[in-house]
LUMZA-748347 format. One record per residue (C-alpha): residue number from 1; x, y, z. Coordinates in nm, 3 decimals. Example, Ala and Ser with C-alpha at 12.3 -4.5 7.8 and 13.67 -1.06 7.14 Angstrom:
R   k       u       v       w
R   1   1.230  -0.450   0.780
R   2   1.367  -0.106   0.714
***
This chain:
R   k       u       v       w
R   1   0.000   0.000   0.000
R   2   0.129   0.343  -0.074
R   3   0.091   0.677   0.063
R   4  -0.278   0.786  -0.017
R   5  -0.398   1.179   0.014
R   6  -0.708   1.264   0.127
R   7  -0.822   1.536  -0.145
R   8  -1.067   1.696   0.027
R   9  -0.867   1.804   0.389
R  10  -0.518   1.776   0.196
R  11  -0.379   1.521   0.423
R  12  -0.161   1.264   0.352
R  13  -0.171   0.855   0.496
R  14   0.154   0.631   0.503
R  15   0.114   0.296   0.616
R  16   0.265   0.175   0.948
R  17   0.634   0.138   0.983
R  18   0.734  -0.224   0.935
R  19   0.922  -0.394   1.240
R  20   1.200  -0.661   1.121
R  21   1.109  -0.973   1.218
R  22   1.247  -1.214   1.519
R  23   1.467  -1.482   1.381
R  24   1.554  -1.799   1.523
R  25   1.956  -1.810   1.512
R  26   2.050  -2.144   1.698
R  27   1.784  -2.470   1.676
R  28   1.817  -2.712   1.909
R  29   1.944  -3.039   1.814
R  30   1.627  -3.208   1.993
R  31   1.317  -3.088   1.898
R  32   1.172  -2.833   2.157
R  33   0.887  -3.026   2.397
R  34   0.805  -3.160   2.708
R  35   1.098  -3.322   2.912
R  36   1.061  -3.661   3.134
R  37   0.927  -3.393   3.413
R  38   0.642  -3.302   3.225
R  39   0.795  -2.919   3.235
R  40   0.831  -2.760   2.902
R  41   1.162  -2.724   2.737
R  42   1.312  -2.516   2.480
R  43   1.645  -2.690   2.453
R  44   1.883  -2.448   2.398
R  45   1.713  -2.241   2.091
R  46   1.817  -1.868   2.046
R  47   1.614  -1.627   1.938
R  48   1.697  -1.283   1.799
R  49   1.483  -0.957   1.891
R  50   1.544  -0.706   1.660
R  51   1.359  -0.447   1.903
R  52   1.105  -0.420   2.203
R  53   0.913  -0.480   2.374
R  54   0.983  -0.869   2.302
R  55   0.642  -0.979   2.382
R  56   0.706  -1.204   2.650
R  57   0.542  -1.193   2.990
R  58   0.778  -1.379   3.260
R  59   0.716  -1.502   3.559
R  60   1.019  -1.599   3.878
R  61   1.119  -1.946   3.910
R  62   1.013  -2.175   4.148
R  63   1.345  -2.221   4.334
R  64   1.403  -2.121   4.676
R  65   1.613  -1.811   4.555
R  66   1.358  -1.685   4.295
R  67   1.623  -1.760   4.037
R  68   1.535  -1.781   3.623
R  69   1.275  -1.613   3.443
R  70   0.985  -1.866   3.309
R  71   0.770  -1.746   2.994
R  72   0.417  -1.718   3.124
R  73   0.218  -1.568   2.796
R  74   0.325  -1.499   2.441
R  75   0.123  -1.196   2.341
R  76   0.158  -1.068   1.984
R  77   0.491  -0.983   1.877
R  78   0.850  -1.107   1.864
R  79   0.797  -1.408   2.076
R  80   0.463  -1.536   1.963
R  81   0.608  -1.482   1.575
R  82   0.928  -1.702   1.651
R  83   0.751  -1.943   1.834
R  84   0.878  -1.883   2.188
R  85   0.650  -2.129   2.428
R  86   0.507  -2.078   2.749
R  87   0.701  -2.274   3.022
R  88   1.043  -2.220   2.856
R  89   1.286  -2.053   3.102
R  90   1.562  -1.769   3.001
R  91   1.895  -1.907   2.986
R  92   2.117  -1.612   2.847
R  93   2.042  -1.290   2.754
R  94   2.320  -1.130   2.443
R  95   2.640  -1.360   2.596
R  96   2.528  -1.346   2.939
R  97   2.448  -1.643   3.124
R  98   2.130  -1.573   3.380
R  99   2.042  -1.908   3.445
R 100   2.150  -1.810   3.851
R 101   2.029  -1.447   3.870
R 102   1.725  -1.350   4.071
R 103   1.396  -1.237   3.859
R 104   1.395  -0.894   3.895
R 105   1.807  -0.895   3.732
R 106   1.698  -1.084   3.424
R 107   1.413  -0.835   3.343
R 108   1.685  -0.584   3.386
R 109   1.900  -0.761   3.180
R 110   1.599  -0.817   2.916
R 111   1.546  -0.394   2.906
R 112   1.903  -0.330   2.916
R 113   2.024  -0.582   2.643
R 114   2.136  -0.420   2.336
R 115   1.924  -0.485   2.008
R 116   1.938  -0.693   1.791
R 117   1.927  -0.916   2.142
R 118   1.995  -1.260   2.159
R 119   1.786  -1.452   2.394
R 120   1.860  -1.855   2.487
R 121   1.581  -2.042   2.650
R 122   1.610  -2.366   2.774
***
């Protein structure tokens, strides 16, 4: 669609902006899917943001420390178009391992993080 003007008010319409897409950058070698716990696993797939928000709603872990960041809800966006699941945990964010930080530091990490961002669940 191009631009189209409005003859009578002289205004002009563009069309939205575009967003690049989320691409998946590292598959795992298993298939992504439930593991002998019944908990949901992503197995070590990466997925590249190319901006934010990154759709994802996260939840704390369930570990005594409120370590890890689980995926909760996909809404529209980056995760729901590159597949992310919900149940899959945050393993790195760019190069940096989070896999021990507390909740509230991965989020940080996650607004921080320098696009395009890398994200590894597992």
């Amino acid at each position: 669609l191009g631009s189209m003007a409005d003859s009578k008010k002289g205004r002009h319409f563009s069309p939205p902006s575009r967003r690049p897409a989320p691409e998946v950058v590292a598959e795992p070698e298993d298939e992504p899917g439930l593991s002998g716990d019944g908990i949901r696993r992503a197995n070590g797939r990466i997925v590249r943001f190319p901006s934010k928000p990154f759709g994802m709603v996260l939840e704390p872990g369930t570990d005594p420390g409120g370590r890890q960041c689980t995926v909760v809800t996909c809404v529209r966006g980056h995760a729901a178009l590159s597949r992310v699941e919900v149940g899959w945990r945050i393993a790195s964010v760019g190069s940096k391992d989070v896999t021990q930080m507390r909740y509230v530091d991965v989020v940080a990490a996650l607004w921080r993080a320098d696009l395009p961002c890398d994200v590894q669940f597992e």
